[in-house]
C-alpha positions as CSV (number, residue, x, y, z in Angstrom):
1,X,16.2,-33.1,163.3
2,X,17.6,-31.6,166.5
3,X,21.1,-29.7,166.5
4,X,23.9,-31.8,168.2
5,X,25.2,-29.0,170.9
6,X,20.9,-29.7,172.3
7,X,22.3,-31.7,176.0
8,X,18.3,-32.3,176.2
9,X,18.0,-35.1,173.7
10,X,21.6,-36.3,174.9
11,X,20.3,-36.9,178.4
12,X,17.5,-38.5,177.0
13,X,18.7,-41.1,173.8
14,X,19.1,-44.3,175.8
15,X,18.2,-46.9,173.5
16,X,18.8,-44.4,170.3
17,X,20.6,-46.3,167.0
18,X,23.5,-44.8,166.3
19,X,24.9,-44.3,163.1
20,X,27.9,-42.7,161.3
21,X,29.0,-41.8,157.6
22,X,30.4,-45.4,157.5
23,X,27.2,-47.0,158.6
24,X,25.6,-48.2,161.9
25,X,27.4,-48.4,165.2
26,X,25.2,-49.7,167.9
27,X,22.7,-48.2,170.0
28,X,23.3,-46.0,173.2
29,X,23.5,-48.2,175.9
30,X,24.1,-45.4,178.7
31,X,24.7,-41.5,179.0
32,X,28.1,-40.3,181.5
33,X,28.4,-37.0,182.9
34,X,31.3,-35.2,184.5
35,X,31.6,-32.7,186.7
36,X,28.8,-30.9,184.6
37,X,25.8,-32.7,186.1
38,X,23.3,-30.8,182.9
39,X,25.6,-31.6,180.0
40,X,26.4,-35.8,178.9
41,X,30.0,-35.7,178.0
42,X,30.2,-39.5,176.4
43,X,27.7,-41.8,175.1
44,X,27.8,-45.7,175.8
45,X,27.6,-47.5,172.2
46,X,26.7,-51.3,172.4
47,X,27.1,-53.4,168.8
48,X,28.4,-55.3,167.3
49,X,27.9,-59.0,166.7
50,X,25.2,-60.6,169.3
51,X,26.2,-56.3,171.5
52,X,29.9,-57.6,172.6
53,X,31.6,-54.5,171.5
54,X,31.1,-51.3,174.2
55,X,32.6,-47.9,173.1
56,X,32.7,-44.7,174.4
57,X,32.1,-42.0,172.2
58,X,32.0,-38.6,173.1
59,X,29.3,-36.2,172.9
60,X,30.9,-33.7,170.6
61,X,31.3,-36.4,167.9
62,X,27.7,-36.0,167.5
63,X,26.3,-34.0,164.6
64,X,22.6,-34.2,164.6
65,X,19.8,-36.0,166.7
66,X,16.7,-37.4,165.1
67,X,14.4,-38.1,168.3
68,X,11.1,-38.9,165.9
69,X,13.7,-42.1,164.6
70,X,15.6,-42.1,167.8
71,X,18.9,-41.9,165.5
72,X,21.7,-40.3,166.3
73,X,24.2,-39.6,163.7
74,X,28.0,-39.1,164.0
75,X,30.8,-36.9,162.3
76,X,33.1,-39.0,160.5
């Protein structure tokens, strides 16, 4: 399990489940950037039923990265 604050695995989890105490959320569908070009600032979560729902979720919501399982795992 990686620590959260690691921007490496963020730049990288495109395709990673995502998942929060309440259960799954999607999977990343895309990583945004701001003026920071070396650290993600929001994640792109597609689910939902047949991937109609898109939500942004930012990068600080995100409280540990499991790249073996490509799972990341959200506070509540």
């Amino acid at each position: 399990m990686t620590q959260a604050g690691d921007s490496n695995w963020l730049r990288y989890c495109h395709g990673f489940r995502v998942e929060t105490p309440g259960g799954r959320l999607g999977i990343v569908e895309d990583v945004l950037y701001g003026e920071d070009l070396e650290r993600p600032t929001a994640l792109v979560v597609r689910g939902g039923l047949f991937g109609q729902r898109v939500e942004l979720v930012p990068v600080d919501r995100v409280d540990a990265i499991e790249p073996d399982r490509k799972r990341l795992t959200l506070t509540a």
